[in-house]
C-alpha positions, 0 to 999 in steps of 0.5 A: 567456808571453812568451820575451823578458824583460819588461824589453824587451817591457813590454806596467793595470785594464780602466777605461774604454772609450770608444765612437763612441757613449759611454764604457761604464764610466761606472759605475765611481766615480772613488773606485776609482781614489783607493782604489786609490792610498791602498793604494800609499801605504799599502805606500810606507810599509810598507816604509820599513825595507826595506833595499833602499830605505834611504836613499830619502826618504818622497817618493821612496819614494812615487814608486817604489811608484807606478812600480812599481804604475802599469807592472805595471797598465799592463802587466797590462792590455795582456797583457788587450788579448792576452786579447780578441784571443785569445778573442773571435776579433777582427782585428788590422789590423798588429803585435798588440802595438801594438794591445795597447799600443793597448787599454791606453792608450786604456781608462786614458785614458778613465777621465779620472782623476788615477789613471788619467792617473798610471798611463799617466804612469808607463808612458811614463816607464818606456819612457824608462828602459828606452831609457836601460838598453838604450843604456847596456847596449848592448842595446836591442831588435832591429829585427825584434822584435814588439814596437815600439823603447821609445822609440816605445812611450813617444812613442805614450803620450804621443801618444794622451794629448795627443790625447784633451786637448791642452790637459790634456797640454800641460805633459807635450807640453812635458816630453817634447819632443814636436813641435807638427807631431806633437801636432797629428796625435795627435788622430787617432791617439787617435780612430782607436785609441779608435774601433777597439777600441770597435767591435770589442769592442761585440759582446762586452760583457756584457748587465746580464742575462748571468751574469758569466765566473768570473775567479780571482784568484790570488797566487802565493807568492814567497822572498827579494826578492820575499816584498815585492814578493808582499806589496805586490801582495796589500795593495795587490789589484792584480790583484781591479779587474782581474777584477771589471771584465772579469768585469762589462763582456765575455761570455767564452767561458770562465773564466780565470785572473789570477795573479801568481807567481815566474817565474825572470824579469821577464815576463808575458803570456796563456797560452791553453791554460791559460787564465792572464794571469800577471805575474811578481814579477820584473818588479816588482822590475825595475821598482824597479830600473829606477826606483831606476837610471834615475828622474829629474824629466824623463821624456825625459832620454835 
């Protein structure tokens, strides 16, 4: 687990990985992502007697739930980025969190999917906010952390997404102020990163003939606050894609564990001698008061 509050070190879905020579999850259904997207409104609408939410309308309700769903994933599967580093044994070229950062963005964007492009949308869109509570809390993250400033966190999203299709993510370029001098180096940044992963993770995926590693899925039990936020996971199965995918693409050394449970704070990370990527209940609810906070129309708002 990580010790600093996931509010500040907020690392979703193993979707698809793109390869110098093809993407390897190809076989994985676009309908996945639209199923995946029914349930949170499902849950949006679940919840509409939640007195913590009352008074927000069926739209605004809907843009939470997705806020909340799209960093947990985000964050769920850069702490999976921590995982294959861990236990494949692979280099890492600078700060491991940016290469996490790194894994996460580029297996979402490869998936080329309205579900996927909105889940790493919102992740860029909570480092925005989160930039805004550090600054109005007058406690942003320190210089000498591991983990990169929010505001370079959210820009890099931004870039590997203009940089994979300008042309796609030319209004959220614009929306985000992002300068044309850098857009036009985001390209490569993309390619490298994208690049990088797949060869370093081509050794390691799962022959069609390879058993698959048994990847355990547990939801913790939650009180008071949380009670939702532990339903709403459970309903919406955040965590099953997330293991059924890392189970049917890599060879693991051993079987793990991917739990959501309360904590005592908002956080997440990989536990290697327990052999568990665990993501608290409380980040989720720090995600929904984040949003219900600092969510506005424009994501660079500052």
């Amino acid at each position: 687990m990580q010790s600093r509050p996931l509010r500040h070190i907020l690392l979703l879905l193993p979707f698809a990985l793109l390869f110098a020579v093809e993407p390897v999850f190809a076989q994985i259904a676009p309908s996945e992502g639209d199923q995946l997207q029914a349930r949170i409104e499902a849950a949006a609408r679940a919840h509409a007697g939640d007195e913590r939410y009352k008074g927000l309308s069926p739209k605004d309700r809907l843009a939470l739930a997705e806020f909340v769903a799209g960093n947990t994933l985000f964050a769920l599967l850069h702490e999976m980025g921590h995982a294959v580093v861990a236990e494949m044994g692979l280099p890492v070229l600078g700060k491991e969190e940016d290469a996490a950062d790194a894994f996460a963005a580029t297996r979402l964007i490869s998936v080329a999917s309205g579900f996927s492009d909105r889940v790493l949308a919102e992740a860029a869109k909570g480092w925005f906010m989160t930039n805004r509570r550090d600054k109005k809390e007058g406690d942003p993250v320190p210089p000498y952390d591991a983990h990169g400033l929010d505001l370079v966190r959210a820009y890099q999203i931004v870039c590997f997404m203009v940089g994979s299709n300008e042309h796609k993510f030319a209004n959220l370029a614009d929306e985000t102020k992002l300068p044309k001098d850098r857009q036009e180096s985001c390209t490569r940044d993309y390619n490298k990163a994208a690049s990088s992963w797949g060869l370093a993770l081509k050794a390691h995926l799962r022959a069609p003939d390879q058993p698959k590693t048994k990847i355990d899925v547990v939801y913790g039990d939650a009180t008071g606050n949380l009670e939702g936020f532990a339903q709403a996971a459970r309903s919406i199965m955040l965590l099953e894609p997330l293991a059924q995918h890392a189970a049917d693409l890599f060879v693991w050394p051993a079987p793990f564990t991917i739990q959501m449970q309360s904590c005592g704070a908002p956080n997440a990370g990989w536990d290697p001698p327990s052999r568990t990527l665990t993501m608290c209940y409380e980040l989720a609810e720090d995600f929904a008061e984040l949003y219900r906070s600092y969510g506005v129309a424009r994501a660079d708002r500052r």
